[in-house]
C-alpha positions, 0 to 999 in steps of 0.5 A: 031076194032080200037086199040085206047082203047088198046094204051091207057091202056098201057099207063095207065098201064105205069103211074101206074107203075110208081106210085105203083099203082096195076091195074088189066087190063081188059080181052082182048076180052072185048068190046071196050065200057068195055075197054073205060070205064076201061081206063077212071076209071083207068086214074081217079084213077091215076089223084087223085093219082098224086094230092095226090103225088103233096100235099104230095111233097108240105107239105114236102117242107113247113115241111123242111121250117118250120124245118129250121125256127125253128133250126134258132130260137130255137139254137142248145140245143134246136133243139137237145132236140127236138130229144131226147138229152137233154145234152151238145150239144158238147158231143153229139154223137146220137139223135132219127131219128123224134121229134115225132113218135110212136114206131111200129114193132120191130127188130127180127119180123117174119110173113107174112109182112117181106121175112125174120125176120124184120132187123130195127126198126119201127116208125110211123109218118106222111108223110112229117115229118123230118127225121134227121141223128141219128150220123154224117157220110157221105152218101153213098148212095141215091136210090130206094131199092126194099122192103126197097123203098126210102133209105139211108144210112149214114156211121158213122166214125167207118164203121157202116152203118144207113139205113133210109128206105121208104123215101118220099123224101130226101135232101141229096146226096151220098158224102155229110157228115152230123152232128147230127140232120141234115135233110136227107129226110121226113117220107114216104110209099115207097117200101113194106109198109103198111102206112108212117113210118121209118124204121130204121136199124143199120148195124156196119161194114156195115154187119148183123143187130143189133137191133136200140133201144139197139144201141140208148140207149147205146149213152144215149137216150131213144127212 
């Protein structure tokens, strides 16, 4: 028998991989037919996949054009009121990560959806959508995070560590300081998640979780 059928489902099963896709593999003394027409569905599945990965990369382009067309338009106060500041744009200390989500799972959840109790806020929004930097920092690191997916952190002035969790993209880099409001990535589904959202986490010093929403309202915002 020929291993042609076998060759070519490993290399489905690498691209699938590679995609997140979860692809059962067909038994192993199954005919050469079964095993074709396995392959050929799955090749199918990953072809539709990567088309939908290329339209999503391609809205998130036009979003981050369209984001700095408005910023050129708008001015400063404007811009940071999209993100929920509506005060002197030289005092500003914090803004909301998206102009516009919904405000899903909480800190401090348990189930069967976390390893452990859910150390972030969650907000739901689209795929592609801006994520902004909530306070000015540097970024210390960019990188694939397991269960956390596309991250990235930025770390403020005084050691607290923004952990920017499941990201479809990012436009920012490890070193690179950022200010208020300044686009770091786009909304995602990353790692363990059950559609595009933010996952938000706020680490002071770098070390346990607080929870994001009493983090934001101190700095005067109202998410």
């Amino acid at each position: 028998m020929s291993s042609l059928p076998r060759r070519a489902g490993l290399a489905v099963a690498a691209v699938a991989l590679a995609l997140g896709l979860d692809m059962a593999a067909p038994r192993a003394d199954a005919a050469p037919e079964t095993l074709v027409r396995e392959n050929t569905r799955q090749a199918d599945a990953i072809e539709l996949a990567l088309q939908v990965r290329e339209r999503q990369q391609s809205l998130s382009s036009l979003n981050r054009l369209a984001d700095a067309r408005d910023r050129a338009l708008l001015g400063r106060k404007a811009v940071l009121a999209q993100y929920g500041y509506h005060g002197d744009p030289d005092a500003v200390v914090a803004v909301l990560p998206l102009a516009s989500y919904s405000v899903s799972a909480g800190f401090g959840l348990t189930g069967p959806l976390w390893e452990a109790e859910h150390g972030g806020q969650d907000f739901g929004s689209y795929v592609g959508d801006q994520i902004v930097a909530v306070a000015a920092g540097v970024v210390t690191e960019v990188a694939y995070s397991g269960p956390y997916g596309l991250r990235t952190i930025v770390t403020l002035p005084d050691g607290t560590e923004v952990w920017y969790c499941h990201q479809d993209d990012v436009s920012v880099y490890p070193g690179q300081a950022v200010d208020v409001a300044d686009p770091i990535g786009s909304v995602g589904s990353t790692g363990n998640s059950t559609g595009p959202h933010l996952h938000l986490e706020v680490r002071p010093g770098g070390g346990s979780p607080i929870d994001p929403m009493d983090w934001l309202r101190a700095t005067g915002l109202t998410p």
